[in-house]
N, C-alpha and C positions, 0 to 999 in steps of 0.2 A: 350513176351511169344512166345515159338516155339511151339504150340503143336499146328500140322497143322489145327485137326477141327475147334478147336478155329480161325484160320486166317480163314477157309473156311466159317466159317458163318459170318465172316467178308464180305468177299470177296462175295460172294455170294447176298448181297443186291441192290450194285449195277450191275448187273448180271440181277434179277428179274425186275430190274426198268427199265434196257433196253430191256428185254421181253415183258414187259409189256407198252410202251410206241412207241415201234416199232414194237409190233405185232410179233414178230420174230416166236414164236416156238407156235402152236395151236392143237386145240382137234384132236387126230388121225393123228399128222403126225410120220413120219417115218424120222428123221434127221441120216444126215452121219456127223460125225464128223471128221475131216480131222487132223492126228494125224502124226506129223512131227517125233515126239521124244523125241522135246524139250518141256522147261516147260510150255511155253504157249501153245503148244496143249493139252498138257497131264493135266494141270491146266482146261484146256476147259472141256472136257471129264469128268473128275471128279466133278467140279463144276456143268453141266448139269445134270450129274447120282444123286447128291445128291437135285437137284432142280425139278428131276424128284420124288421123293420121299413126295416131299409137294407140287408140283403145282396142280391148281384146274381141270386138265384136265392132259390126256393120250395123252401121247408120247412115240416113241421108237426109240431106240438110236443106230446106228454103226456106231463103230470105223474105220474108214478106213485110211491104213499107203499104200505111195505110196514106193515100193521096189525099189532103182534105182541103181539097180547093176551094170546094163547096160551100166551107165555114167559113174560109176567108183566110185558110193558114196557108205558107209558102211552098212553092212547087220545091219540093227536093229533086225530082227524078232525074234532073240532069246533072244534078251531084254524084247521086246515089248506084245509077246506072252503069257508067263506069267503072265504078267499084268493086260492082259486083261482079262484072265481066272480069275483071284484074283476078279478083279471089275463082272463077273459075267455079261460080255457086251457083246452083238454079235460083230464081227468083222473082219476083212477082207483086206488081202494084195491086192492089184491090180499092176503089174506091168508097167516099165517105158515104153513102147514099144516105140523105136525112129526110125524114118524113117533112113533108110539105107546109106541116104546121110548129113544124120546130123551131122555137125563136132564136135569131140572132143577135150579139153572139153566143157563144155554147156557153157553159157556167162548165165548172168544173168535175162537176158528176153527171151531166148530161153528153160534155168532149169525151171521157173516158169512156162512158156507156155505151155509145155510137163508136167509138172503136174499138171497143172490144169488139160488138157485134160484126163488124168489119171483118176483125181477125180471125172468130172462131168462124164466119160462114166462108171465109176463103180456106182457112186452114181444113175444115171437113170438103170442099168444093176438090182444093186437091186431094184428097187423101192421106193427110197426115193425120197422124195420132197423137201427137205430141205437137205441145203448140208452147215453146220457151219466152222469156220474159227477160230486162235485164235489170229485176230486181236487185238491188243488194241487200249491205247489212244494214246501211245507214237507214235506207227504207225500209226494211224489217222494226229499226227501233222505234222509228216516226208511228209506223202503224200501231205499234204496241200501244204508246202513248194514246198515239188518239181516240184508240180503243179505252184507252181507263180513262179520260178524261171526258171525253163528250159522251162515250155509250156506256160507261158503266162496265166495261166487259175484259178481261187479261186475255188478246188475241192478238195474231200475228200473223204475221204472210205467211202460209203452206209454204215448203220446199213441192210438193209435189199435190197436185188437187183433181181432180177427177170430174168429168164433166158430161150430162147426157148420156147419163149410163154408163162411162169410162170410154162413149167414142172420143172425147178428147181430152186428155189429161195437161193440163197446165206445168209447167215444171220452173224451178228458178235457178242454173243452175251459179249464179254470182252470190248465192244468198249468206256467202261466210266471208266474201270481201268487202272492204270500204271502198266507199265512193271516193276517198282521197287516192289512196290504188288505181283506183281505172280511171281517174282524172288523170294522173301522171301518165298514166301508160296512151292516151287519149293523145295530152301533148306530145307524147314522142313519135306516138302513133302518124300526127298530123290529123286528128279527127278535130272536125270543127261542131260545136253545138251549135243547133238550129235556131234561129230567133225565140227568147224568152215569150210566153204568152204573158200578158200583161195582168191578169188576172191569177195566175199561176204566184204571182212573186206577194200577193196578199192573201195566198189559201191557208187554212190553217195549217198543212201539210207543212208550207213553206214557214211559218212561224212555229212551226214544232221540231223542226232541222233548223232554225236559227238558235231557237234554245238548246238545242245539243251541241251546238258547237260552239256555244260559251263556256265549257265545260273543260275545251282544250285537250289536253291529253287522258283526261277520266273519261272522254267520251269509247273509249274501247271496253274500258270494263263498266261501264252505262250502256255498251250494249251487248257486251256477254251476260249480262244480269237479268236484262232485258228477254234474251232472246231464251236461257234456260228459265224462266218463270214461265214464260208465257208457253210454252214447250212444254213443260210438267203440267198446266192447264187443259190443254188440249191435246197431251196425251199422242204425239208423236216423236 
């Protein structure tokens, strides 16, 4: 079946079990929702706005898309704009702003680093406390991996991370779906992914999600395995 609601209230379950099991989103916060373009942000945003609708407690919600014209990446905002107005969500571009001697183009831990920085100084500028992501599981396993592989280390993406003393806490709350999930729900959705960064399709990240997904159908319990190890490690 494609008719998105139906996949949303799908999708949606486990959603609320990781709110509710990580504490992620509480009465009276004010979450930024960090909105790439792609389906998993926009998957994010949407799923939160409809969970904000039945959860036992008040929250509020912005969108925040980091503009990075700057680096040379493509204007969204006339996509995205719209959008926003339709869902009826506050929201808010922040720009890329890069230091003057930063080389172009960005490498792939210097493009992150500059947008996080984006997002956490827009996310305290408004006043949120909460600043969401639209990690999921499939990114939870890559991280795992890359962590035993290149750093020696059994780590994973937090569900919930705490930042500058807890004025901003990070949150995931997609982090027990596959990205094959919010792909589907994406296409029914009508959500289009943003141009591929060309650097991005040769990162190790990208070659560590191509080796998971030669795996086929073992890749779920390659990443249930994945995610309680590295969870018994770090002890959340």
């Amino acid at each position: 079946m494609n008719d998105p609601d139906h996949i949303a209230s799908f999708l949606l379950k486990p959603v609320v079990h990781a709110c509710k099991e990580f504490d992620l989103i509480a009465e009276g916060d004010r979450v930024a929702v960090a909105v790439s373009g792609g389906k998993d942000s926009r998957a994010l945003l949407d799923l939160l706005l409809r969970y904000q609708r039945k959860a036992p407690y008040r929250y509020k919600l912005v969108a925040l898309h980091v503009v990075g014209t700057s680096a040379g990446f493509p204007d969204l905002r006339a996509e995205l704009e719209p959008w926003f107005q339709l869902l009826g969500v506050e929201y808010h571009f922040a720009p890329l702003e890069l230091p003057p001697e930063e080389p172009l183009p960005l490498d792939c831990f210097r493009c992150s680093w500059n947008r996080r920085k984006a997002l956490f100084t827009s996310a305290v500028a408004l006043s949120c406390n909460k600043l969401a992501f639209g990690h999921h599981a499939d990114d939870a396993a890559a991280t795992t991996l890359l962590n035993l592989m290149f750093n020696g280390r059994l780590e994973t993406m937090a569900p919930r991370v705490e930042f500058f003393d807890g004025a901003v806490t990070v949150v995931r709350p997609l982090i027990y779906l596959p990205g094959k999930e919010l792909a589907r729900y994406g296409q029914a959705a009508g959500f289009l992914d943003p141009p591929l960064c060309p650097q991005g399709l040769t990162s190790r990240r990208a070659q560590v999600k191509a080796l998971l997904h030669q795996f086929g159908r073992d890749q779920k319990q390659i990443r249930t395995n994945l995610w309680r190890a590295a969870r018994q490690a770090m002890g959340f």
